[in-house]
N, C-alpha and C positions, 0 to 999 in steps of 0.2 A: 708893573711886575708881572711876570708868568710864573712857571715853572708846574710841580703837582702838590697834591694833596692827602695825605694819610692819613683815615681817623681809622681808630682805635674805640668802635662803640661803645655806650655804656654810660653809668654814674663815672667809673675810674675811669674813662676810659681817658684818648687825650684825639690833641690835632695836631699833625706836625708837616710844616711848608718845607718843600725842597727846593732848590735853585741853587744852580752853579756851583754845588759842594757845600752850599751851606745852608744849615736845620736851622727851623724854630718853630720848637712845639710848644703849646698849652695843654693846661688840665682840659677838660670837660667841662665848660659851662656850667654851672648847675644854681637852683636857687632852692631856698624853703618853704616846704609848703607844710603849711600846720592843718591836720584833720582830728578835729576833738583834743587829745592830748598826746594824740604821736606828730610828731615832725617827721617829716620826710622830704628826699632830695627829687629833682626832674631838670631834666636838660634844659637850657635857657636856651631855648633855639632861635631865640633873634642878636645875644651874646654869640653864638653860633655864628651864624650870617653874618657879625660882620668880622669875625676872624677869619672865616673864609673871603668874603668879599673885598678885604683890603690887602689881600695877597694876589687876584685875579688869577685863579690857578687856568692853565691850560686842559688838566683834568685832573679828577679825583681818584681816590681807591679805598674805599670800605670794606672793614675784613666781614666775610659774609659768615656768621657764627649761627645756632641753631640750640636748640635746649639740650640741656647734659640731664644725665639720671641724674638723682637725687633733688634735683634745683624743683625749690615749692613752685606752686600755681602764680601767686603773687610776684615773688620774683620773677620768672621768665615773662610775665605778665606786660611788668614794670622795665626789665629789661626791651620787650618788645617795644615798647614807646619811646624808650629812648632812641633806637636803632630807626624806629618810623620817620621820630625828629630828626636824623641825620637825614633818611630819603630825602625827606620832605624839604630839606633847606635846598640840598643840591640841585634838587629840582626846579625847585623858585629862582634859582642863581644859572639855570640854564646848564649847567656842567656838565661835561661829559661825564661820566661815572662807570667803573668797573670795582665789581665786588669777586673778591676774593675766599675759600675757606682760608684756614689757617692752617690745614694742611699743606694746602698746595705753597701758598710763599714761604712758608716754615721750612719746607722742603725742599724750593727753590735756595735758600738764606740758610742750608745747611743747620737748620737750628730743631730741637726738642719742643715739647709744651711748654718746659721751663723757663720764668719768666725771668731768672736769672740769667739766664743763657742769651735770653733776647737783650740783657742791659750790655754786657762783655760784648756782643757781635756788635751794637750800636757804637758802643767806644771803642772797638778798632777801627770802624769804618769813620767814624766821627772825633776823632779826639780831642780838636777844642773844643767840643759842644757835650761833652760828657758829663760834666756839673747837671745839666737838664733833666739827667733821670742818675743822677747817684745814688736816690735814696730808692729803698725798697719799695717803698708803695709809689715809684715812678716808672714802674715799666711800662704803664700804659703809652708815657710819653716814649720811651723807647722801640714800643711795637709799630707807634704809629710813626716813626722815623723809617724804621724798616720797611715799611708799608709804601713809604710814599720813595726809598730808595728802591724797592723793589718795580714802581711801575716807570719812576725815572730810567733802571737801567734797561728796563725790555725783558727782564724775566718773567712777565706775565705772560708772552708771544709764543 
């Protein structure tokens, strides 16, 4: 198999394989991790590896995000490790990798922040694969379709 690769970093975020017009994304890895009496999530990054690795992408595309106001210490923290765990697997798996803001392919994909907006753009472009992000807490699965539409068609160039 070839084709590319879109994640969508984060706890939400998702990974979605492109080839020949047709998507398949996954959630984000993720496991439990219990510290005293909070539970908390972290990327499974060898569940990671091998969604990536049983797809053999030709290359990848991670959206290159940065902290926003308001977002605590802890969170952007926490966010950072997960976004390291994505480096970190591509790298081990040899991949070529190109990271993106979400500016720029939001812009290229005529789309808003709205992550509404990103699910509607993904079902016109996709419309048997639309079931994949129906639900509102699936646009991550949706961004990262876009994501890996966007470096399939060469709008990153």
């Amino acid at each position: 198999m070839s084709g590319v690769i879109g994640i969508d970093p984060g706890l939400s975020g998702a990974i979605a394989h492109y080839f020949d017009g047709v998507i398949a994304t996954y959630d984000m890895p993720t496991f439990a991790v219990t510290k005293g009496k909070k539970i908390r999530r972290e990327v499974d990054a060898v569940q990671m590896a091998t969604i990536i690795a049983n797809h053999q992408p030709d290359h990848l595309i991670l959206e290159q995000v940065s902290a926003m106001p308001g977002q605590g210490v802890t969170s952007m923290f926490n966010f950072g490790r997960s976004y390291g765990a994505v480096e970190g697997v591509v790298s081990a798996l040899r991949i070529p990798l190109t990271r993106v803001t979400p500016q720029r392919w939001k812009s290229a994909m005529h789309l808003s922040s709205d992550k509404g907006e990103s699910r509607r753009r993904a079902t016109q472009l996709f419309p048997d694969y639309a079931d994949q992000w129906s639900r509102v807490k699936d646009d991550g699965r949706a961004e990262a379709a876009l994501l890996a539409f966007y470096l399939a068609k060469g709008f990153n160039q």
